[in-house]
KEMARRO-629320 format. One line per 10 residues: their letters; for each residue x, y, z of N, C-alpha, C. Coordinates in steps of 0.1 Angstrom, whole numbers, plus 2048, in hexadecimal, padded with zeros to 3 digits. Layout:
BEGIN
A) X,Y,Z,X,Y,Z,X,Y,Z; ... $
This chain:
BEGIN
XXXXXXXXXX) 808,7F4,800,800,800,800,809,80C,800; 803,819,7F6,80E,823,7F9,80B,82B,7FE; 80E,837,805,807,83E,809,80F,849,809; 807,856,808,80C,863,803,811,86A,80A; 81E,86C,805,82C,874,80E,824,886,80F; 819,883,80B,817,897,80D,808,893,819; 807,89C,823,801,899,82E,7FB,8A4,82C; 7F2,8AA,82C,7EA,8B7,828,7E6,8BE,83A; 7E8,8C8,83E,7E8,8D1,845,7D8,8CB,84A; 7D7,8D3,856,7C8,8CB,85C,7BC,8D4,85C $
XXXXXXXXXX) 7C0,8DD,852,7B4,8EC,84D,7B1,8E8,843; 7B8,8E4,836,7BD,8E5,82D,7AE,8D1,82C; 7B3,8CA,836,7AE,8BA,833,79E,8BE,839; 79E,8CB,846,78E,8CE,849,785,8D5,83F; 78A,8DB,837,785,8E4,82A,784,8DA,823; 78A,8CF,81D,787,8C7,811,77B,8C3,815; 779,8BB,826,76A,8B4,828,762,8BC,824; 765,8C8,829,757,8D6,827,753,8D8,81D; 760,8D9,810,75A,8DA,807,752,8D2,7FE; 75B,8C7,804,751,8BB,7FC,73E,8BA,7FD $
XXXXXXXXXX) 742,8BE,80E,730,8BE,811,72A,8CB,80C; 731,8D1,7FE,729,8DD,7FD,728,8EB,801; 735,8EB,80B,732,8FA,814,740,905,80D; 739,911,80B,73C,916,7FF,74A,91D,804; 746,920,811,753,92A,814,75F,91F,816; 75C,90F,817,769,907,816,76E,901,80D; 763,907,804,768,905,7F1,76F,90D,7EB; 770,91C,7F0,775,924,7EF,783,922,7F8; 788,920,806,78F,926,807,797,918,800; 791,908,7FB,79B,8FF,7F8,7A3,907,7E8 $
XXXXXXXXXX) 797,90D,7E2,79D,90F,7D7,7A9,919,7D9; 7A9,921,7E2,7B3,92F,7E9,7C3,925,7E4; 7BD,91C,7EE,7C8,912,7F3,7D1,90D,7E6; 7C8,90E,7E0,7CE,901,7CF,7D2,90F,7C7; 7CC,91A,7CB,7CE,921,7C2,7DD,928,7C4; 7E6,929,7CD,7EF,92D,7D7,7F4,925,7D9; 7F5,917,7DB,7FF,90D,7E0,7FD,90D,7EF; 7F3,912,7F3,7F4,914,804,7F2,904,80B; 7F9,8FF,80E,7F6,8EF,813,7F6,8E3,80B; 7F2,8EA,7FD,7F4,8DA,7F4,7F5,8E2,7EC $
XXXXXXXXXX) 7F8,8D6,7DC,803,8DB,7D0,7F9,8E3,7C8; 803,8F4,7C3,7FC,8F9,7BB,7EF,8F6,7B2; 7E6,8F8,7AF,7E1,8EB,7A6,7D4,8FA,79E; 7D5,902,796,7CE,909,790,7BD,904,78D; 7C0,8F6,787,7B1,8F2,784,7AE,8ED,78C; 7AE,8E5,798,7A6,8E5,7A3,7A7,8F2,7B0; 7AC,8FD,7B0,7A5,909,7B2,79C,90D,7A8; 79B,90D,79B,78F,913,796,786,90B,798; 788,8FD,798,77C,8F4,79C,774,8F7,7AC; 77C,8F7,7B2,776,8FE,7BF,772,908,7BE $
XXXXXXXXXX) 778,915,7BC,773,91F,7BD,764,91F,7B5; 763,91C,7A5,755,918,7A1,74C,914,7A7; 74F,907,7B4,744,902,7B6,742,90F,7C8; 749,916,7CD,745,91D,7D2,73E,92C,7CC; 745,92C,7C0,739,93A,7B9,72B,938,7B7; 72B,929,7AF,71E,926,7AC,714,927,7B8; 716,929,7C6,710,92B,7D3,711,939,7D3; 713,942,7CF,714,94F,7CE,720,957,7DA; 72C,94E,7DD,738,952,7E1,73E,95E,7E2; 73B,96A,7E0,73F,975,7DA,751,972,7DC $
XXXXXXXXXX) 758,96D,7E3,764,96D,7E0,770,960,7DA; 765,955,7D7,767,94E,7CC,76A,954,7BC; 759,95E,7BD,758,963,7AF,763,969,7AA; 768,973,7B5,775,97D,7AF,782,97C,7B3; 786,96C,7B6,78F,965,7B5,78D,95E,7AB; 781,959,79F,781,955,794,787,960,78D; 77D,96A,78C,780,977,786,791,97B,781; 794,979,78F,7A2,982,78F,7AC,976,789; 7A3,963,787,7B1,95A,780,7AE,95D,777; 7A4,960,76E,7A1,963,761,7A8,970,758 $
XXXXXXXXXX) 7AA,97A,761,7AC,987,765,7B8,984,75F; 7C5,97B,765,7D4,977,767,7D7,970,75E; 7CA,968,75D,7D0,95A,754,7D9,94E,757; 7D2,94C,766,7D8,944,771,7D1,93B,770; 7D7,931,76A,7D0,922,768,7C5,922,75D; 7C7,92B,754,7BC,92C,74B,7BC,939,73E; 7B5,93B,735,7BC,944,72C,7B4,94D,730; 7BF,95A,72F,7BC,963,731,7AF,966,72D; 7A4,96F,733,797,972,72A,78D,97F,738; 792,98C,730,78F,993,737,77D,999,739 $
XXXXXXXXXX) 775,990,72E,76B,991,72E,764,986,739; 76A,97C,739,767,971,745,769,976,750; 775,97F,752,77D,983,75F,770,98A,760; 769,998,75D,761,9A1,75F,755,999,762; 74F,991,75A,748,98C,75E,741,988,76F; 74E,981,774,74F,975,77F,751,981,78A; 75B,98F,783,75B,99B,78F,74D,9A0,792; 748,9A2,78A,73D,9AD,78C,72F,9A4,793; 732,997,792,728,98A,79E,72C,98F,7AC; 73E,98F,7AC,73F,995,7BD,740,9A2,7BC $
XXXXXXXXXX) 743,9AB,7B3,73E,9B7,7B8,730,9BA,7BF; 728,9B8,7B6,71B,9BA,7B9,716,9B5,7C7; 721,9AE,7CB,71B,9A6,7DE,727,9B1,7E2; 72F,9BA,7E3,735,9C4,7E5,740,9BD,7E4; 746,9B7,7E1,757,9AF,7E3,75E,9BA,7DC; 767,9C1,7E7,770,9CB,7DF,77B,9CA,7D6; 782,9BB,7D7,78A,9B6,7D3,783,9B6,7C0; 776,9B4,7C0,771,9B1,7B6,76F,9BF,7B0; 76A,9C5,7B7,76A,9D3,7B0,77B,9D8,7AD; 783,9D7,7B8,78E,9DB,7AF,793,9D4,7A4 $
XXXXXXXXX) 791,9C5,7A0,793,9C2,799,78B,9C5,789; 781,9C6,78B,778,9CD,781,77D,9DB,77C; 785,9E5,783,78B,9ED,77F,794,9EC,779; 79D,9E6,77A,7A8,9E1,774,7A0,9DE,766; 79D,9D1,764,794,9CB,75B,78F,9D3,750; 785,9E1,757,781,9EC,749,78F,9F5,748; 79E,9F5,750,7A4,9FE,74B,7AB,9F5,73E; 7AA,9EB,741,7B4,9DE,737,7AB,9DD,728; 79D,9E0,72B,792,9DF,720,78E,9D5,723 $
């Protein structure tokens, strides 16, 4: 039997259960996690996969952490109409991060 020389941090293993059962803000922060390397390996498309399934709950800071990898082209092609898109879901719940990012976004076109 093998078993895996990477032992995941004990935030990082309570967030995965959370997320699994659906709960949005531990969908969000696993995707933080993958999205950053915080605790486990870099991993771009399972942060956007997380982060997705916490936007589709209406996350406002999933959304503009989508936003802003779209924005970058972090794990995905660039596409600053997607980016605006996914900002202006958390703007609208007030996420400032999303509003600043949205500025950026109409100064870039």
């Amino acid at each position: 039997m093998k078993t895996s020389s990477v032992i995941l941090p004990f935030s990082i293993w309570i967030n995965r259960i959370r997320a699994v059962f659906g709960q949005a803000e531990a969908q969000s922060l696993l995707g933080e996690a993958y999205e950053f390397g915080e605790g486990v390996k870099l991993d771009y498309r399972k942060a956007l996969f997380w982060y997705k399934k916490s936007a589709d709950q209406g996350h406002d800071r999933a959304q503009a952490n989508i936003g802003a990898m779209y924005q970058r082209g972090d794990g995905v092609e660039a596409d600053l109409d997607v980016a605006r898109q996914w900002s202006e879901l958390a703007a609208t719940q007030g996420n400032l991060t999303a509003v600043q990012n949205l500025g950026i976004a109409y100064l870039l076109g």
